[in-house]
MARTOR-682099 format. One record per residue: residue number from 1; x, y, z of N, C-alpha, C in turn. Coordinates in pm, whole numbers. Example, Ala and Ser with C-alpha at 12.3 -4.5 7.8 and 13.67 -1.06 7.14 Angstrom:
// residues 2
{1,{1319,-569,780},{1230,-450,780},{1320,-330,780}} {2,{1285,-225,708},{1367,-106,714},{1290,3,787}} 
***
This chain:
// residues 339
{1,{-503,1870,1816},{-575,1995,1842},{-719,1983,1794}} {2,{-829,2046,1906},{-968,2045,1857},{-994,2119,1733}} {3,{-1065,2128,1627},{-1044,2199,1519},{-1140,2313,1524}} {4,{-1206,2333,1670},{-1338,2366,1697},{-1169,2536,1782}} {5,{-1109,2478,1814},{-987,2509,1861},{-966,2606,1781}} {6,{-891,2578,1664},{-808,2607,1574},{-905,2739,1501}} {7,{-1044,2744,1504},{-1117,2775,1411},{-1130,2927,1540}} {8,{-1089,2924,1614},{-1127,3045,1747},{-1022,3115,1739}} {9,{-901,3054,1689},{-788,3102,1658},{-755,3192,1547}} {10,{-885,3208,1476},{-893,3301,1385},{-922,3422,1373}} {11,{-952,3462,1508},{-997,3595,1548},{-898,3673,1598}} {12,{-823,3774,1504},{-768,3840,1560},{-555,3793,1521}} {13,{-591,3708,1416},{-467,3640,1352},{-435,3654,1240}} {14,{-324,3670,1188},{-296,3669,1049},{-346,3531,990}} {15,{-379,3526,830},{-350,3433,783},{-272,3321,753}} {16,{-154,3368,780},{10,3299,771},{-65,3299,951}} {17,{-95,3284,1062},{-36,3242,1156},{-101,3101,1191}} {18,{-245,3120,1109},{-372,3057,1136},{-293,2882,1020}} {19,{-295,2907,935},{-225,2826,835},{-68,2764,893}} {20,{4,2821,1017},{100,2788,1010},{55,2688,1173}} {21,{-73,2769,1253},{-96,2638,1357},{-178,2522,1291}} {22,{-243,2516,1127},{-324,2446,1119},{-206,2319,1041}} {23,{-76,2371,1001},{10,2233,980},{81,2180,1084}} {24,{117,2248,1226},{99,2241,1321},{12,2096,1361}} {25,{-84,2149,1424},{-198,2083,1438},{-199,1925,1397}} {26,{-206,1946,1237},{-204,1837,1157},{-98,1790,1057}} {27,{8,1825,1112},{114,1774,1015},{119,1585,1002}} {28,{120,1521,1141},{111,1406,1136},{-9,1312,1021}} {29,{-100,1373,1001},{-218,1383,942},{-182,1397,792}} {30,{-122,1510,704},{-83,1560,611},{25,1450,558}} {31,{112,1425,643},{188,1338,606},{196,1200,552}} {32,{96,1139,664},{50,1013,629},{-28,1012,524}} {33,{-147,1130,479},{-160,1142,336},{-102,1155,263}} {34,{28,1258,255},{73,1197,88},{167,1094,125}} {35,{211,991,221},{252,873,165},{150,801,76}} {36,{5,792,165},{-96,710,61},{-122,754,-68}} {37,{-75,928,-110},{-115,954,-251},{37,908,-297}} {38,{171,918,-277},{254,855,-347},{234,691,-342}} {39,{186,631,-239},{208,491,-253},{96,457,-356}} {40,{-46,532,-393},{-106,512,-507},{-46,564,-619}} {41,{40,636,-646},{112,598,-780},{147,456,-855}} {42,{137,373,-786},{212,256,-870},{141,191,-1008}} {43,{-34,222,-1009},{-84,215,-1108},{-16,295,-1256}} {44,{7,383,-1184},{14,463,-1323},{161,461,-1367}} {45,{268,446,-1238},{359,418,-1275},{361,263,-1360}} {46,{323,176,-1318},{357,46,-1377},{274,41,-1553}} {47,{139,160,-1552},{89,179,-1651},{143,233,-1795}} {48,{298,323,-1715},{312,418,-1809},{447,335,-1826}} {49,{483,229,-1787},{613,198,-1849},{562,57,-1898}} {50,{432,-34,-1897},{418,-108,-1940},{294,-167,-2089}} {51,{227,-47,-2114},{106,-18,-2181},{193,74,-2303}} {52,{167,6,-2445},{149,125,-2547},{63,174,-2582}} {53,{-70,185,-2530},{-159,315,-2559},{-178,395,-2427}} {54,{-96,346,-2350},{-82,535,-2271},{-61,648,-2325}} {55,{-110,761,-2276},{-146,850,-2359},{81,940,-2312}} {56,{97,886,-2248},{277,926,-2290},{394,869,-2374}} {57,{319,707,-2462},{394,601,-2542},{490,673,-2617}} {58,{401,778,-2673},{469,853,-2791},{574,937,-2757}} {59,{659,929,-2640},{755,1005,-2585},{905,903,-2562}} {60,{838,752,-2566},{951,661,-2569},{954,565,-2435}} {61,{855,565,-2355},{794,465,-2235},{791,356,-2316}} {62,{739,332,-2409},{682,184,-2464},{794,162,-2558}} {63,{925,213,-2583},{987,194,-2653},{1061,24,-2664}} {64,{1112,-38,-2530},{1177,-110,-2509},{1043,-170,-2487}} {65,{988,-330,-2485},{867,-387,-2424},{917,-428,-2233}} {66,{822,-368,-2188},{882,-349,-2033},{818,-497,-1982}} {67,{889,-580,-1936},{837,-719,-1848},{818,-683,-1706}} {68,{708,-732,-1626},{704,-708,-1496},{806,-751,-1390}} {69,{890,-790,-1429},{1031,-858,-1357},{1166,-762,-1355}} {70,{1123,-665,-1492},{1177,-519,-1427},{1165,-437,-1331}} {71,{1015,-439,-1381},{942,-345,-1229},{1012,-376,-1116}} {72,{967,-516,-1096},{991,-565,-956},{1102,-605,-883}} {73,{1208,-611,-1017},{1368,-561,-1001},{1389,-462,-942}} {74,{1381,-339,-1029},{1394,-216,-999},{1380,-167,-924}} {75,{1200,-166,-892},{1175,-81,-736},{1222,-83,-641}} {76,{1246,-253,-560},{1346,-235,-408},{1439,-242,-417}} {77,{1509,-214,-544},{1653,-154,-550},{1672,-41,-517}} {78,{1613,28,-639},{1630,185,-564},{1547,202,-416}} {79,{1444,161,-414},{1370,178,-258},{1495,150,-151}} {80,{1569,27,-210},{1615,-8,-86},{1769,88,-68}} {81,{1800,115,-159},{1922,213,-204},{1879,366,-103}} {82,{1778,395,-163},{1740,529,-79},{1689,516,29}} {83,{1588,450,85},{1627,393,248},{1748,378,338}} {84,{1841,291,226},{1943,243,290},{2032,377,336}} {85,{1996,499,292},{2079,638,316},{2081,660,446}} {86,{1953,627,508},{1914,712,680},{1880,571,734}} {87,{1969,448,759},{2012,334,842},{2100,406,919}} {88,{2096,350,1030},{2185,408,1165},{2312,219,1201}} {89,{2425,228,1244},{2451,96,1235},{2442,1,1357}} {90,{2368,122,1456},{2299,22,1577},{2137,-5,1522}} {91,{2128,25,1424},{2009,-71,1421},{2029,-219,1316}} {92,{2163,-250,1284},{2132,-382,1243},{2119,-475,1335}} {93,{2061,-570,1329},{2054,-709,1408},{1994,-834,1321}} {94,{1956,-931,1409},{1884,-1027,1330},{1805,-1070,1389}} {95,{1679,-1186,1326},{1630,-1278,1428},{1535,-1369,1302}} {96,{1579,-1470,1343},{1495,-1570,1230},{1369,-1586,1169}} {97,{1231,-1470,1225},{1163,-1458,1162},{1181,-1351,1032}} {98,{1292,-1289,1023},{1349,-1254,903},{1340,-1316,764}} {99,{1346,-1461,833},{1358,-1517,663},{1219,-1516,628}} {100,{1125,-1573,669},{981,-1594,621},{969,-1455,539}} {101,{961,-1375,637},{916,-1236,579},{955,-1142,514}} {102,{1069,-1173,491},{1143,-1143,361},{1081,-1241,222}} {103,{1089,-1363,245},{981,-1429,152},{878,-1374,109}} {104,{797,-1356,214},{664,-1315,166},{688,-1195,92}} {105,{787,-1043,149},{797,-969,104},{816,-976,-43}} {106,{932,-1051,-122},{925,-1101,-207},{842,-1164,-307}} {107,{786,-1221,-237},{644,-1288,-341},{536,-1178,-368}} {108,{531,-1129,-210},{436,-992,-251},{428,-925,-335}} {109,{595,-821,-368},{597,-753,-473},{591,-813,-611}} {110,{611,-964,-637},{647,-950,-746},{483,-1024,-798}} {111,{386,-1076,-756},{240,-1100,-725},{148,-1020,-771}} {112,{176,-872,-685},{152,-734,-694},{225,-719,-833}} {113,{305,-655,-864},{334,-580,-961},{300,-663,-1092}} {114,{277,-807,-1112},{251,-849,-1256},{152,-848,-1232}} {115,{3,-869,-1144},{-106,-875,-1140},{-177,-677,-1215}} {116,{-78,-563,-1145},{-69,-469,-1189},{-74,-466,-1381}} {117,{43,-572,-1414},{78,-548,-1520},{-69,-634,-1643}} {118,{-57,-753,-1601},{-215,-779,-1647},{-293,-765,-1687}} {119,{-389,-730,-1489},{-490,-704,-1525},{-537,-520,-1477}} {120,{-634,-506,-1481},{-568,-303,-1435},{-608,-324,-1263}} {121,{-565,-157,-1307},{-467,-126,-1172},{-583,-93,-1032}} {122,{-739,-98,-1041},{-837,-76,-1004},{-813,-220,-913}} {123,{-853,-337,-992},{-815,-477,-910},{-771,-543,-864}} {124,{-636,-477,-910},{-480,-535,-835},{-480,-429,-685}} {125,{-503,-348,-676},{-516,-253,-555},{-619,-300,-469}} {126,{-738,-330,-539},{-859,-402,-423},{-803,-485,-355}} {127,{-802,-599,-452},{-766,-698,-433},{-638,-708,-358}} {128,{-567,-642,-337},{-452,-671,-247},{-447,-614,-100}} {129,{-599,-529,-94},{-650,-491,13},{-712,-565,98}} {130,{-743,-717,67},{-824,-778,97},{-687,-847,250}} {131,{-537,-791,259},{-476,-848,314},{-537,-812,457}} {132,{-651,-743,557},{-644,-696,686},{-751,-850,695}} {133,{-814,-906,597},{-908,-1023,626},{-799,-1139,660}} {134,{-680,-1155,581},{-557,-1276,592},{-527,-1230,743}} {135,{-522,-1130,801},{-430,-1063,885},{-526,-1156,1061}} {136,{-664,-1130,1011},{-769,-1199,1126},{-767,-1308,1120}} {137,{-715,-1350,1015},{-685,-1558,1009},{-583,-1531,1092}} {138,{-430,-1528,1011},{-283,-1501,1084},{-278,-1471,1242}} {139,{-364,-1390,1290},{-331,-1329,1387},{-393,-1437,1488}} {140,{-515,-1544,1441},{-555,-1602,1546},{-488,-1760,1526}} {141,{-457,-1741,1426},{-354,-1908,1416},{-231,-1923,1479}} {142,{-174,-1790,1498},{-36,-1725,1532},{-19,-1747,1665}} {143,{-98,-1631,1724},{-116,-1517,1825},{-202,-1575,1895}} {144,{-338,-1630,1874},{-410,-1676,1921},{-527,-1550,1989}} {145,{-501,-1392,1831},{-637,-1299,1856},{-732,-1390,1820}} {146,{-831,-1366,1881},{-948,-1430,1884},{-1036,-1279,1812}} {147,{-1108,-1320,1674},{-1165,-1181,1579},{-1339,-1172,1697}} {148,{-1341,-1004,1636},{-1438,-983,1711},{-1541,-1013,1617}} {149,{-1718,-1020,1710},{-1801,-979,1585},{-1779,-892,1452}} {150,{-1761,-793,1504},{-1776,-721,1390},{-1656,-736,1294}} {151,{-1567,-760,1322},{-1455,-812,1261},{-1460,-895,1134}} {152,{-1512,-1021,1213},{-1613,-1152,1096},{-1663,-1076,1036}} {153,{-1778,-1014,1060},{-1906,-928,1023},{-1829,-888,859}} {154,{-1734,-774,906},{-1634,-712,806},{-1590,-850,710}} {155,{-1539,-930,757},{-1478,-1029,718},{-1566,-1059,582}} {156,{-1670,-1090,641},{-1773,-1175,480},{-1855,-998,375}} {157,{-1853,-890,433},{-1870,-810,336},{-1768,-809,294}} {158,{-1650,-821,272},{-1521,-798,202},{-1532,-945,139}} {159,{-1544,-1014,161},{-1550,-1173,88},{-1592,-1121,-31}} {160,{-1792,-1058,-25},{-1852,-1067,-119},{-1835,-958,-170}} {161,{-1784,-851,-158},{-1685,-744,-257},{-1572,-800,-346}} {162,{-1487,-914,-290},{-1396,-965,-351},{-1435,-1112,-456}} {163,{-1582,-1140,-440},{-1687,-1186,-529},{-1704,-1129,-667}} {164,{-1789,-986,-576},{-1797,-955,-694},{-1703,-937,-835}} {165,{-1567,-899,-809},{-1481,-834,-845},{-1405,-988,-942}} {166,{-1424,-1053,-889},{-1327,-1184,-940},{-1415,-1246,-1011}} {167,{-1507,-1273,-995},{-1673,-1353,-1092},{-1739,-1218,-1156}} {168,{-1644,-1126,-1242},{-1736,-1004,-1290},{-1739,-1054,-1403}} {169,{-1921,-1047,-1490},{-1935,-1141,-1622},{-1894,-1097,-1713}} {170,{-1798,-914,-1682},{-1743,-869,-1830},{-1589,-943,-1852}} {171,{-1587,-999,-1773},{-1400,-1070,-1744},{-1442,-1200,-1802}} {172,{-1554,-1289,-1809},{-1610,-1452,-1853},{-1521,-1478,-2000}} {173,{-1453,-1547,-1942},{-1354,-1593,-2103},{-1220,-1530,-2077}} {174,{-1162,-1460,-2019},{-1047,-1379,-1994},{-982,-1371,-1905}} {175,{-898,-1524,-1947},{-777,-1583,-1842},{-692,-1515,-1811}} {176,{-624,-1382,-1904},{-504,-1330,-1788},{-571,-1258,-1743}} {177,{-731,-1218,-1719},{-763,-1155,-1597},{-803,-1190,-1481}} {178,{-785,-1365,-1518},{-836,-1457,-1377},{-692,-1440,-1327}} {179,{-611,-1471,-1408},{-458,-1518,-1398},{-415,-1362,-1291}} {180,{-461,-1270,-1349},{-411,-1074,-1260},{-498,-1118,-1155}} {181,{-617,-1141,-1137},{-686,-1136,-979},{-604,-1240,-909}} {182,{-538,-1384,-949},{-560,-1426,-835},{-417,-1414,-817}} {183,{-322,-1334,-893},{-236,-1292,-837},{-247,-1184,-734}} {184,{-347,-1101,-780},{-349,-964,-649},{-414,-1045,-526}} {185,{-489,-1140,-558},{-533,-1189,-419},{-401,-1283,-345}} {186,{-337,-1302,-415},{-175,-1393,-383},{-104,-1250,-272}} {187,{-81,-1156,-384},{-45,-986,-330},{-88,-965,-196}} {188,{-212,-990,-167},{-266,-955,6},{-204,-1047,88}} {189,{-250,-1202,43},{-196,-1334,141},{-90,-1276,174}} {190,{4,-1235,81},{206,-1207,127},{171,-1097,254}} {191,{108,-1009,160},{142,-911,263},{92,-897,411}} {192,{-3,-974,389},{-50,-1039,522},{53,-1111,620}} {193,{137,-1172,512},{218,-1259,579},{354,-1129,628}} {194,{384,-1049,549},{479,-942,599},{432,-875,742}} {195,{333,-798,714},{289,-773,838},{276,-860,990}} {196,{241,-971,999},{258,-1074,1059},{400,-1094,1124}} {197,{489,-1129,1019},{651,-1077,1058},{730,-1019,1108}} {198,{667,-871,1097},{635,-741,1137},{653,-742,1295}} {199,{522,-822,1336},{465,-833,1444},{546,-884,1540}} {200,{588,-1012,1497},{671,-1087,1563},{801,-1056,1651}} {201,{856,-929,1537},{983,-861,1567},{955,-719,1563}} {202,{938,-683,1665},{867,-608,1732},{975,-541,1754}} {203,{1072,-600,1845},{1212,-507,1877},{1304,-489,1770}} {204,{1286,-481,1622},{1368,-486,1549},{1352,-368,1510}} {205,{1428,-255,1399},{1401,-196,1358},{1324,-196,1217}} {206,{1195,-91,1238},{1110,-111,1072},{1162,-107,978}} {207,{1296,30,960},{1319,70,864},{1413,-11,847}} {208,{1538,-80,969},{1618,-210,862},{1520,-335,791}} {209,{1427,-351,866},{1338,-482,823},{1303,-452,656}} {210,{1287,-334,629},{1221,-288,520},{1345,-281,416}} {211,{1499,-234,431},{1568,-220,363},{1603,-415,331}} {212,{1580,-485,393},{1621,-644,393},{1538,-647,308}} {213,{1413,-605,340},{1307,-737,246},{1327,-688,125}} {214,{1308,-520,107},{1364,-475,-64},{1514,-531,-109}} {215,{1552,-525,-60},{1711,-607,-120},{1678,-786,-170}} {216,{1592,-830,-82},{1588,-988,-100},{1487,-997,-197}} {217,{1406,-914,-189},{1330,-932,-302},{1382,-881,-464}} {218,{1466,-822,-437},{1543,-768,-592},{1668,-872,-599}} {219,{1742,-979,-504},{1826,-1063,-501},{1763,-1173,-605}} {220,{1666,-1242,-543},{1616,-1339,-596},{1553,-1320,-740}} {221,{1526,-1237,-790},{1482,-1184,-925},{1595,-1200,-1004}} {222,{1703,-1139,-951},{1868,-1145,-1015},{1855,-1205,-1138}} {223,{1855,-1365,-1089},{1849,-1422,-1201},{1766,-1428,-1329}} {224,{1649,-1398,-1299},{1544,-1412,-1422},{1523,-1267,-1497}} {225,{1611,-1176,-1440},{1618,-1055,-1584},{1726,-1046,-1648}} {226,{1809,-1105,-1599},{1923,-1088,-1723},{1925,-1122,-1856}} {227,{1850,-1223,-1842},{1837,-1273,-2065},{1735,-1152,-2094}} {228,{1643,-1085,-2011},{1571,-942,-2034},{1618,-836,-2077}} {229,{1533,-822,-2251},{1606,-667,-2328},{1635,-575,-2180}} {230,{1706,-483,-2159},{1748,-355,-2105},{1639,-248,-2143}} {231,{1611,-207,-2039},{1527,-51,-2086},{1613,40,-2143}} {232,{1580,116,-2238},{1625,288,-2210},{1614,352,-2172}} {233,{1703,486,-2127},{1714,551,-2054},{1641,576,-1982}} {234,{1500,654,-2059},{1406,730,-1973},{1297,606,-1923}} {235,{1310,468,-1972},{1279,351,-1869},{1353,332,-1746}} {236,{1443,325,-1754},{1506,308,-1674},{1512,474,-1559}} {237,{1506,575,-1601},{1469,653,-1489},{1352,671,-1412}} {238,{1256,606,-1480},{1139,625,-1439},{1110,478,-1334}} {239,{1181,371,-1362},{1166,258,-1310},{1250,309,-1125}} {240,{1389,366,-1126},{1447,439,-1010},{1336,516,-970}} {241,{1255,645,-1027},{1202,695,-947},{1053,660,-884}} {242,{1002,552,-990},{895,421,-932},{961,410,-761}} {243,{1044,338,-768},{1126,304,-618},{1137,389,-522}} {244,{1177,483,-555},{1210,595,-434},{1083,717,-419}} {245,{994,714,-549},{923,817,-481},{807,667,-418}} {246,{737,638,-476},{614,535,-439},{700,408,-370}} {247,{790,366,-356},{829,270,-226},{928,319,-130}} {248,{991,419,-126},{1089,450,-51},{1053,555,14}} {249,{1018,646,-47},{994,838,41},{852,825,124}} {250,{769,708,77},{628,708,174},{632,637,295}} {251,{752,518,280},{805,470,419},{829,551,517}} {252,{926,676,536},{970,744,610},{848,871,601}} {253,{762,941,550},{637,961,584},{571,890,711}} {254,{573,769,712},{456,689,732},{511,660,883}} {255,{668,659,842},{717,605,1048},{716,728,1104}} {256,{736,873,1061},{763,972,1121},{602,1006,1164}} {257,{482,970,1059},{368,1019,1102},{293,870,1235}} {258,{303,789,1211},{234,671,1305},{294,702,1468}} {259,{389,767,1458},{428,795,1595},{352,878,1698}} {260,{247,975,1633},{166,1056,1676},{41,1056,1600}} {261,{12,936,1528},{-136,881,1524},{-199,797,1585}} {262,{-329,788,1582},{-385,672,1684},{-402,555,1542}} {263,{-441,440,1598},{-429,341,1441},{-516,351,1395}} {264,{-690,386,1426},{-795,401,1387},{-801,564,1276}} {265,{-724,629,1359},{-636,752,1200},{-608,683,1108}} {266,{-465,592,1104},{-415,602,1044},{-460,495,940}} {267,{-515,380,1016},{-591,287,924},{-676,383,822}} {268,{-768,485,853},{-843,552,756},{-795,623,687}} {269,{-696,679,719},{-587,777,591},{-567,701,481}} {270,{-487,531,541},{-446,481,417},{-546,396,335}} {271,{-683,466,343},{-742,396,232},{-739,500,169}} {272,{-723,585,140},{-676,724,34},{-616,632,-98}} {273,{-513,521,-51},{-470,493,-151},{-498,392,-227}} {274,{-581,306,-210},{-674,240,-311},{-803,305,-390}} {275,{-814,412,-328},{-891,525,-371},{-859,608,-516}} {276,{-720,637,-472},{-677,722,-604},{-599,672,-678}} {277,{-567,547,-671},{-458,416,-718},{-522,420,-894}} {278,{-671,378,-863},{-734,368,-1013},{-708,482,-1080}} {279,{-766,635,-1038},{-779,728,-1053},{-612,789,-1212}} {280,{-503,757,-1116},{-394,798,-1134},{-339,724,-1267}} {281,{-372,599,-1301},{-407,514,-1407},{-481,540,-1485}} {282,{-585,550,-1457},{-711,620,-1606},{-650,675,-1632}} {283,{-573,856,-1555},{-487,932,-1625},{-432,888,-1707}} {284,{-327,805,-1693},{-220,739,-1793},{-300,636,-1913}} {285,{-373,606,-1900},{-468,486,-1975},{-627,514,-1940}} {286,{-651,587,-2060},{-798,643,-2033},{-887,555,-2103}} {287,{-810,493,-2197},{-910,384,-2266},{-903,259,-2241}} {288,{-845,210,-2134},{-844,21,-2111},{-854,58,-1905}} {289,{-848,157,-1877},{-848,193,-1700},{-947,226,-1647}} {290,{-1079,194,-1741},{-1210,278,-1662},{-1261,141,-1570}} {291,{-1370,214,-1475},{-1384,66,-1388},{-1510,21,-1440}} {292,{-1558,-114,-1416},{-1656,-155,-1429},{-1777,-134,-1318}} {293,{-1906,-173,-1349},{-1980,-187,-1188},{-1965,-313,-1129}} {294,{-1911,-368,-1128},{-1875,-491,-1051},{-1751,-445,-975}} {295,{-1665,-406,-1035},{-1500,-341,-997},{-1565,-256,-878}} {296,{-1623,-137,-950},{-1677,-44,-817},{-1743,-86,-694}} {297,{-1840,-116,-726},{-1914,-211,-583},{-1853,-321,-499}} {298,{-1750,-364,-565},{-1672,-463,-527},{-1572,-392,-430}} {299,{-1521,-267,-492},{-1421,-192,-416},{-1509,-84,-307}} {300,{-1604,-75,-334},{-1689,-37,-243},{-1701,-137,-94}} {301,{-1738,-251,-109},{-1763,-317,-17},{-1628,-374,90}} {302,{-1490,-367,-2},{-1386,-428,61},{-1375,-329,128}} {303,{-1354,-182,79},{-1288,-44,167},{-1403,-28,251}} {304,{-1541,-70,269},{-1627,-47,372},{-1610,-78,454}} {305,{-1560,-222,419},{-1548,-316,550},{-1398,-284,605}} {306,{-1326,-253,553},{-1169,-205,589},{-1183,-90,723}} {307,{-1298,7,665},{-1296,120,737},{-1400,113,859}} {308,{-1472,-3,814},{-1561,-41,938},{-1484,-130,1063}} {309,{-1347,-207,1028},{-1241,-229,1121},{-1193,-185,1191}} {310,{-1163,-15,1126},{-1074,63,1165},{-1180,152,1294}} {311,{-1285,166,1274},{-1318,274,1358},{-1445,183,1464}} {312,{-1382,270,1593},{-1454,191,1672},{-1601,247,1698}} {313,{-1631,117,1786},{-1788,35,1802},{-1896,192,1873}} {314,{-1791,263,1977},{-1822,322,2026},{-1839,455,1948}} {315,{-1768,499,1837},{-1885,622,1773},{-1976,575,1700}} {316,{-1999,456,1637},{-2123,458,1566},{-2207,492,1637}} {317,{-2218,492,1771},{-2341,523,1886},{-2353,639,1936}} {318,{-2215,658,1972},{-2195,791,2043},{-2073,849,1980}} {319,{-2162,952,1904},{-2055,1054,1843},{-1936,1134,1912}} {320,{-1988,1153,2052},{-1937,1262,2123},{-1828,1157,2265}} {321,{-1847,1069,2195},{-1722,942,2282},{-1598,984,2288}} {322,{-1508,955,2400},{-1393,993,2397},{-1282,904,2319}} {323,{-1225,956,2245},{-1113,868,2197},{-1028,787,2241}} {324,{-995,682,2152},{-903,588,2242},{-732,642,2256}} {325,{-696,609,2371},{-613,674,2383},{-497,605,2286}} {326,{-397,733,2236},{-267,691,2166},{-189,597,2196}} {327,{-135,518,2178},{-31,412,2165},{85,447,2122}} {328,{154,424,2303},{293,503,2287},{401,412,2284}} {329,{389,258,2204},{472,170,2218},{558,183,2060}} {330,{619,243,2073},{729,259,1920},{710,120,1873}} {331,{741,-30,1939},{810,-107,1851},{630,-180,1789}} {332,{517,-113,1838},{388,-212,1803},{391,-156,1636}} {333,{390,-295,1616},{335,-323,1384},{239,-252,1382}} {334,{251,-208,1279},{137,-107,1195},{107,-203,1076}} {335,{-46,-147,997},{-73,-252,884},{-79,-160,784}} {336,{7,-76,779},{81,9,671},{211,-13,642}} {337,{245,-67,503},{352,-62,432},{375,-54,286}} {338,{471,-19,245},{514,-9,98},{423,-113,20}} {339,{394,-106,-68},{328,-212,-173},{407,-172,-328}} 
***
């Protein structure tokens, strides 16, 4: 709906009617935002069960010392547990690019979540944003897309955002923060490589693909938490609802809203969540979560170039251009998923 629309619609309407065409309107929109504000929780979640000077320690988070191999236990368990609720059983199948990408899925999260644990949650989020640049390699080694100008263009401002951010001179001497970046930059490669996977199996279903890779990625961990103290309780609830609210409930957001977005939407919605990823962390850790100017400008330049991907050639010129039309192919990959 034009919003030029919606706004004419006010003449002569209740408030409740005007508010009830404007979720209407934009529910698809609304939605896909708060997946990106739950899927930016994970800072603060991974903050508040792994940091004792969060400002909630003193409640019994830091009680047990939390290893990142919990986290990454935990989450696509329950993710994959509460997913696994609304599987239908004509959508299982198989097809051998399964295994790769279940791999990657695997490496991803667990890449991601100690790079989280590290180094903060500002750089592990950039930095794992940097996966739509892996995605223009992949896609032309693969596929044989051939990247556009501006694409490249994007390509090397995101390089030198991800410069800045990794050679920042307040980090000089401070190996587990080389050790957290080049895990979050490990974090994009995977997920680059998931998406890719994605692609391939096209006729598969998202949401079984997604319940596999969380299961395989909490399989293979199996082994390396068991000699691991046990959380308590309220670790352990908070680690379940890590999973199901920030990896599980933004999935089904995200397929119900892409169905009636165009990708140049939806690509720009989900930078919301590298946006408020840091944000949600300072909360929890106000004294080790602030960003640097290297961090900022750095995350400046990757999400520029992210969003300069996303939107086409034709409004920078002409504002008043017609949109590209929707994409009504259910089974085409999206470069939105759980992290």
């Amino acid at each position: 709906m034009d919003p030029r629309a919606l706004v004419g619609m006010t003449h002569g309407c209740s408030v409740k009617s005007v508010f009830k065409s404007f979720l209407n309107a934009y529910r698809p929109h609304l939605g896909l935002a708060l997946a990106a504000l739950l899927w930016s929780l994970s800072g603060a979640f991974t903050k508040l069960l792994t940091r004792d000077d969060s400002l909630f320690a003193p409640l019994g988070f830091a009680e047990v010392p939390i290893d990142p191999l919990h986290i990454a236990f935990g989450r696509p368990v329950a993710g994959a547990l509460f997913l696994g609720c609304f599987l239908k059983p004509q959508l299982l199948t198989g097809q051998w690019a399964m295994i790769p990408t279940a791999i990657c899925f695997a490496l991803m999260n667990v890449s991601y979540v100690t790079a989280m644990v590290m180094g903060s949650a500002a750089n592990a989020v950039l930095l794992q944003y940097t996966s739509p640049f892996w995605l223009l390699l992949g896609a032309f080694w693969l596929f044989g897309d051939k990247p556009k100008v501006g694409e490249l263009l994007a390509l090397l401002v995101g390089l030198f955002g991800v410069f800045l951010i990794v050679f920042d001179p307040a980090t000089e001497g401070e190996i587990s923060r080389w050790e957290a970046n080049a895990l979050a930059l490990a974090s994009g490669f995977f997920f680059a490589g998931v998406v890719l996977g994605l692609r391939r199996m096209r006729g598969v279903s998202p949401l079984f693909l997604t319940v596999i890779n969380m299961g395989f990625a909490a399989l293979v961990l199996t082994p390396f938490i068991r000699g691991l103290p046990m959380p308590n309780y309220l670790q352990t609830v908070t680690i379940i609802l890590y999973g199901i609210l920030q990896f599980g409930l933004p999935y089904l957001l995200t397929a119900s809203s892409l169905k009636h977005l165009r990708p140049v939407e939806a690509g720009l919605i989900m930078l919301l969540e590298p946006m408020l990823n840091p944000i949600w962390a300072w909360l929890v850790c106000p004294a080790t979560e602030s960003m640097d100017g290297n961090t900022l400008w750095g995350g400046v330049l990757i999400l520029g170039a992210i969003a300069f991907r996303y939107v086409p050639t034709g409004w920078l010129v002409r504002p008043n251009a017609p949109r590209p039309a929707l994409d009504q192919n259910p089974n085409r990959s999206q470069n939105t998923l759980p992290q």
